[in-house]
C-alpha angles and dihedrals in degrees: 000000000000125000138188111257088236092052089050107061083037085064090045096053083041096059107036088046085058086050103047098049086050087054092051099050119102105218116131085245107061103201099183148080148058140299126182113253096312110161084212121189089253097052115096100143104109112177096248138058114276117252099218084193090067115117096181124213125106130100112287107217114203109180100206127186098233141031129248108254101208135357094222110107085208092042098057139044094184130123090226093047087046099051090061101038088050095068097039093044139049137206132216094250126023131182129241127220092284097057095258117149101245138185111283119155088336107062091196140005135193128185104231087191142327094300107038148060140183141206136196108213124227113249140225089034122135142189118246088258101053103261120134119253105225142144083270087059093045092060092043085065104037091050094052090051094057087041113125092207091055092047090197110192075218110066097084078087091070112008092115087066107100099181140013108204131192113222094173141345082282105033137078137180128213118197120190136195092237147355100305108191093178102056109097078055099052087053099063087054105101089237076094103054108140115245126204113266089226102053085045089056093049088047091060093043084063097048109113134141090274091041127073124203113268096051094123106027100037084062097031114039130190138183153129093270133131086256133048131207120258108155148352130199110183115233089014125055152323123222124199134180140214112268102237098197092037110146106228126039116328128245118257109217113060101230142358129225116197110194125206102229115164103173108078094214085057098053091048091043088054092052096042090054090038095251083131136035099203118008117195137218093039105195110237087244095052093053093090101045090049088053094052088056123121106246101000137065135182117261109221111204117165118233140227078217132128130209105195138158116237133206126207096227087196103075130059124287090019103058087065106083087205082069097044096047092045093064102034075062089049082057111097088199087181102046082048097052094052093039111049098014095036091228099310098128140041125240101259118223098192137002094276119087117220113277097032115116111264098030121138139174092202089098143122110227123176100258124208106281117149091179089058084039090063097049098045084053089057098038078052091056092249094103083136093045132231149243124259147149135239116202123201136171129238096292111116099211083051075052099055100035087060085048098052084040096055086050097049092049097059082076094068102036101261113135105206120193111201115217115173119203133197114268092249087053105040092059097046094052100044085052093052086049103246110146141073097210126010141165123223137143136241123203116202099222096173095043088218120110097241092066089044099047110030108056084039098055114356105116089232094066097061110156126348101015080065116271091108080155088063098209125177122206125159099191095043086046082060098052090050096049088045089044093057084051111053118095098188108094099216096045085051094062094044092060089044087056099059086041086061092047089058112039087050082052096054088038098204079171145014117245112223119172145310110249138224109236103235117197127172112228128193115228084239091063123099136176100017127145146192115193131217084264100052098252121135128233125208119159096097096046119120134172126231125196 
């Protein structure tokens, strides 16, 4: 279970290179790209080697940090939320363990020209509460995601498409407003999880001026998945069961219990006594107690994610990008990393993690220099420093990140002030863009540029959809919109390229590093897998006693 850290992001580059040359092929039969954390009924790979006396059955118990913040595929853009919706929902096209783009909801696709494609949908497929799936079904989703009135953070995935159109009971048609490269890709993300008509139907019937979208099927949701929905406790726990009548193949444990555990020694005390089956978040310092457990180790898989530190560029000091790049200088990436992650992680020089289409080394980051740090501050006008404050949720390594930051920026005269906030909270405030500092994290699902840069910085995406920072460039705002329509693969990441220089020059945030996912298993646990975008998968998990 356990890989060298060298091997590991072998395996990743591996993996995302073999992605990203899929992405770029022209057969009518794309068979390459992402999707986040989909079980997919295509996907058997699992992770681990297989146990064939394994009967399944059983409750599979999984202790998590945070809670999920909405059950709507289309209402959230957190890991915690993902983790849940991608078991209960499915997407048209899925990825294997190679990184192909394979059937998922769509059991074939052809592009009939530059801007169109069509799928032919799988058959004999329904949603957990009876309803068809059907190309009728797929716009209804699709429609509700580009809705204004349902204002999805998630709709920047598809918002290039400009109609969905049914051919036939099992076809469907998506149009888009331009030559979109990345779009097999963005289907596999589960933004696009599909959603039953009917549900859809409840949640905007529900939809009044004290009543956001989301309302039904955020509590409620309902889908084609491998898991259905059967309660939620906030704050607790979320309990889903195995789809009987699921089309694919089933799922192997009966249910699946996901507790709400805030503190880490709990959660390595409840796999150690056998109270949980797979804990998440696993501090860097706890990986080795929880390997020389009796029955449980600790499962390394390298990231596409980003931890990154992220400025609101609206508000004084921090709309000036003398003061952004002097800290992100004041920032000893290397000396954190060991530090706080114990090695389980890489700097990161830009937003994009190695492997992911449009990455480049051929950059110029803002290195750690205190000495540089210093003089930006005082061509700034803050020779004598300020005061400031850095906000973080409940995850100790962000923790520890903002105390060895606060540390860090003394040096320079910065005076930070650390305030955590609940997860729910957190999220709700950044978006509304109430900080000066914060901390937060970005996992590339798709493993292209355009889902790693533009939620993140295009002026369009302010607050919830992902750019907490803010930030307004117009001519980063260019490159993105001219990234999104080039077709050519090389001029894409040309253009890309020059995004990246730019966006490291104006320094709305400060890159930190790329993470290793670290999840505590139980040895009793087969068949479990975290993909490169932090999702889990659960479909081919089984217990063994």
């Amino acid at each position: 279970m356990s890989f060298s850290k060298k091997s590991l992001w072998m395996l990743l580059l591996t993996f995302t290179l073999a992605l990203v040359l899929a992405a770029c092929g022209g057969d009518d039969e794309e068979d390459t790209s992402t999707n986040t954390g989909d079980t997919g009924t295509e996907n058997t790979d699992s992770g681990k080697t297989e146990d064939t006396t394994a009967t399944g059955g059983g409750d599979l118990i999984i202790a998590e940090l945070s809670d999920a913040q909405s059950l709507d595929p289309h209402g959230s853009n957190d890991v915690s939320s993902s983790n849940v919706q991608s078991n209960i929902y499915e997407t048209l096209v899925n990825r294997d363990a190679d990184g192909n783009l394979v059937p998922g909801l769509a059991e074939s696709w052809t592009q009939v020209d530059e801007l169109t494609w069509e799928f032919k949908l799988k058959q004999g497929v329904t949603f957990h509460d009876g309803e068809a799936f059907n190309a009728t079904a797929v716009k209804t989703s699709f429609d509700r995601i580009l809705d204004p009135k349902v204002a999805s953070p998630r709709a920047f995935l598809f918002e290039m498409v400009t109609e969905v159109k049914v051919v036939d009971e099992a076809t469907v048609q998506f149009v888009t407003e331009y030559p979109f490269s990345p779009l097999l890709a963005h289907l596999t993300h589960n933004g696009g999880g599909i959603i039953s008509p009917k549900s859809i139907a409840d949640d905007y019937a529900a939809l009044t001026g004290d009543t956001a979208a989301g309302s039904v099927i955020g509590t409620n949701p309902v889908g084609t998945g491998p898991f259905k929905f059967v309660s939620w406790t906030p704050g607790t726990e979320i309990k889903l069961e195995k789809f009987a009548d699921y089309a694919g193949t089933p799922a192997k444990v009966d249910t699946v219990t996901i507790k709400v555990v805030p503190e880490m020694a709990t959660r390595v005390a409840e796999l150690q006594s056998g109270y949980a089956h797979i804990i998440g978040t696993v501090e860097p310092g706890q990986v080795a107690n929880v390997n020389s457990s009796d029955g449980a180790s600790v499962l390394e898989t390298p990231s596409s994610s980003l931890t990154y530190i992220g400025f609101n560029t609206q508000k004084a000091p921090f709309d000036n990008p003398k003061v952004r790049q002097a800290i992100s200088k004041a920032i000893n990436r290397t000396s954190l990393i060991d530090g706080i992650y114990e090695g389980y992680g890489i700097p990161a020089i830009s937003p994009l993690s190695p492997g992911i289409f449009g990455y480049t080394e051929d950059v110029t980051s803002m290195a750690y220099n205190l000495d540089e740090a210093k003089a930006l501050l005082e061509e700034a006008g803050f020779a004598d420093g300020f005061s400031t404050t850095i906000w973080t949720n409940d995850n100790p390594a962000r923790q520890n990140v903002a105390i060895v930051l606060q540390e860090e920026l003394k040096k320079i005269n910065v005076d930070v002030q650390i305030e955590v906030l609940e997860w729910g909270a957190y999220l709700e405030k950044t978006a509304a863009g109430e900080h000066d500092m914060f901390i937060l994290g970005w996992s590339n699902a798709t493993a292209d540029a355009d889902y790693g840069l533009y939620a993140l910085f295009h002026s369009s995406q302010h607050g919830d959809p992902g750019n907490r920072s803010f930030y307004t460039s117009p001519k980063v705002d260019e490159l993105l919109d001219a990234g999104r329509r080039e077709a050519d693969q090389t001029a894409r990441e040309a253009i890309y390229k020059e995004a990246l220089q730019l966006i490291s020059d104006e320094s709305p945030m400060a890159f930190v590093l790329h993470p290793y996912n670290l999840t505590g298993v139980s040895d009793k646990v087969k068949g479990f897998n975290v993909g490169t975008d932090s999702i889990y998968q659960l479909r081919d998990v089984t217990i063994t006693e």
